[in-house]
N, C-alpha and C positions, 0 to 999 in steps of 0.2 A: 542683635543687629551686627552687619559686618562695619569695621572699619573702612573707612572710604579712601584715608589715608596706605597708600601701599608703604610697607616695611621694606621694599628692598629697591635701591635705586636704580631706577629705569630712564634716567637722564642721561646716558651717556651708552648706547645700544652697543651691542658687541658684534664685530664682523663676524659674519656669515666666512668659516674656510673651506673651501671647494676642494676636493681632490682632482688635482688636473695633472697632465705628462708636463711632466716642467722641461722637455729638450725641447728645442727649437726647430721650428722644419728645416727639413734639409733640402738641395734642389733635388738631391737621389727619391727621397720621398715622395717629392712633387709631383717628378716625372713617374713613380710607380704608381702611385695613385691615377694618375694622368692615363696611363695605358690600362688601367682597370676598369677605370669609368669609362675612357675611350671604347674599350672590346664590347661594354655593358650598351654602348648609346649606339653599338653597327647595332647591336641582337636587339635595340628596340627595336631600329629603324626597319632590320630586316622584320622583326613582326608586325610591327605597322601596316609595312605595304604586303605582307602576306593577308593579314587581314581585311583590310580596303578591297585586295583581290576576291577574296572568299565572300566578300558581303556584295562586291558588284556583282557576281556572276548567281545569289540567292535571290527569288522575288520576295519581294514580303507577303505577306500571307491577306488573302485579297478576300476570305470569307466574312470576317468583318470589321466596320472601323476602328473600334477601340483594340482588337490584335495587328492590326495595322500601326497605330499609334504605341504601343507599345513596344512592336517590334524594332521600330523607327529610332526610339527612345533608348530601347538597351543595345542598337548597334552603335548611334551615337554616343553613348559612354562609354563602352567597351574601345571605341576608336578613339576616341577622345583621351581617358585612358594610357593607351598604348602610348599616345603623339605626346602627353604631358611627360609619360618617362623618358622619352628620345630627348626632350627638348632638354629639359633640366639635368640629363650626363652628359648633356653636348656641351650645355653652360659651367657647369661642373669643370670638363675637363679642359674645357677654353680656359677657365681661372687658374687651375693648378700649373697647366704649361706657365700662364704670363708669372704665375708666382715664382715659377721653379727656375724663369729667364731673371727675373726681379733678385733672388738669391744669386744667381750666378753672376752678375754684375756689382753687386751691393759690394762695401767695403766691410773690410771686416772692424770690430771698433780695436784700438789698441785696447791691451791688457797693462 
């Protein structure tokens, strides 16, 4: 039979240590970051509306309705898609400009 009682004490858990960059953002950072995601969220935007164009000017396929509903289906997520990467590097780099203005105002603490 096993011991029900554990031999090794488990009343006092041990931190978990994460391997993380321990510098600090910088506003140079912010702003590089900023203009990568900015460059990344035009090339959504441009494929978005390259897309949107390409799906307006195709009929959907009229021989029956369940390739109808299908087709309907994978242009809608494919669009869908494209507009959630645009949104989310626009949000992206919307935060890293205000952080990179937030550092460039912020005091620095004495040493």
């Amino acid at each position: 039979m096993v011991n029900p009682t554990p031999t090794e004490d488990t009343s006092s858990p041990k931190p978990i240590q994460l391997v993380a960059d321990e510098t600090p953002p910088t506003p140079l950072k912010c702003f590089t970051g900023a203009l990568f995601s900015g460059a990344l969220g035009i090339a959504a935007y441009s494929m978005t509306l390259s897309i949107h164009s390409t799906f307006a000017n195709k009929p959907l396929p009229t021989g029956s309705p369940f390739a109808a509903n299908i087709a309907s289906a994978v242009r809608t997520l494919v669009l869908g898609v494209s507009a959630l990467a645009m949104v989310t590097l626009g949000i992206a780099t919307l935060g890293l400009v205000a952080l990179g203005i937030q550092l460039l105002f912020q005091r620095k603490p004495a040493e």
